[in-house]
C-alpha positions as CSV (number, residue, x, y, z in Angstrom):
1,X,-19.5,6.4,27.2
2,X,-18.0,7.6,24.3
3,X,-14.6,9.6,24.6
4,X,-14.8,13.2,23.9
5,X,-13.4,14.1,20.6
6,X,-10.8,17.0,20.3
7,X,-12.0,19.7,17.3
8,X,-8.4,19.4,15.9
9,X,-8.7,15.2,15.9
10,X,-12.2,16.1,13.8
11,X,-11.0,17.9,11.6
12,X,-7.8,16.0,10.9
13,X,-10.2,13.3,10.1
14,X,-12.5,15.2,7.8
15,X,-9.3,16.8,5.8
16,X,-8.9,13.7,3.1
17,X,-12.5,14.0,2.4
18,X,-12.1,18.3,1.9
19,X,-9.0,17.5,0.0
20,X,-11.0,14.8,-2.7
21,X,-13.7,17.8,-2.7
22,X,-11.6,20.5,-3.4
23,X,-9.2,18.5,-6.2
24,X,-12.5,17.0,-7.9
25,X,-13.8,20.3,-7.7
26,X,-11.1,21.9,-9.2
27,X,-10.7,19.5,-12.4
28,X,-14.6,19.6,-13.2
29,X,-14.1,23.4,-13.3
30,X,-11.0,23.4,-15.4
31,X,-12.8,20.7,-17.9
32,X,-15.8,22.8,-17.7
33,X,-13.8,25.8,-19.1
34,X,-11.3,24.5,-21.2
35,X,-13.6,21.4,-23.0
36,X,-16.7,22.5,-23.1
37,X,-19.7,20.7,-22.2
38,X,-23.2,19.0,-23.0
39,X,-27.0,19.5,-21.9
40,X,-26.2,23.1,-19.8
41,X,-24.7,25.8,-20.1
42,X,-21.0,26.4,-18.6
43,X,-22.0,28.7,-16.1
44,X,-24.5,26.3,-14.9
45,X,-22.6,23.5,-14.7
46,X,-20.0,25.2,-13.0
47,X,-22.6,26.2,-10.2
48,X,-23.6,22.9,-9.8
49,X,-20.0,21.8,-9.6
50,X,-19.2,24.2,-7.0
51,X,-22.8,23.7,-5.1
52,X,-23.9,20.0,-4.7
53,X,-20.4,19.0,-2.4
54,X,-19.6,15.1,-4.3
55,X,-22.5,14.5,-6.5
56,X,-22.3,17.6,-8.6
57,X,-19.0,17.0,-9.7
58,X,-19.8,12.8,-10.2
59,X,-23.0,14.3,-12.4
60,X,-21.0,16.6,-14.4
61,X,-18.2,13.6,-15.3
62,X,-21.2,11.1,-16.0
63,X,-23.6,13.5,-18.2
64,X,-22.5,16.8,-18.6
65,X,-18.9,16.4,-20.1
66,X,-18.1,16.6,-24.1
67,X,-17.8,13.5,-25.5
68,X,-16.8,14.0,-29.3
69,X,-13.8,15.5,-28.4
70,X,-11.0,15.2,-31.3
């Protein structure tokens, strides 16, 4: 049998996984604004960002960021 599992042991181990979410969130959104961006518009990739937990922020870095930047 498994031991039970306190709620605050869960989410003690969750909390580096919210805090990589939150920080990667947070510089997508800032590059979003701030850069610019290809393919979409800001608004859109700022939804998806904010929407689709890791991989939104991983597809915004890999296709959606401004390349030809001075």
């Amino acid at each position: 049998m498994l031991p039970e599992i306190l709620t605050t042991e869960i989410v003690l181990m969750l909390l580096p996984l919210v805090a990589i979410q939150l920080g990667l969130m947070v510089f997508c959104l800032v590059k979003i604004f701030k850069e610019g961006v290809e393919n979409l518009s800001k608004g859109l990739w700022a939804l998806i960002v904010i929407c689709i937990n890791l991989l939104g922020p991983a597809i915004f870095l890999i296709v959606g960021r401004r390349k030809d930047l001075k």
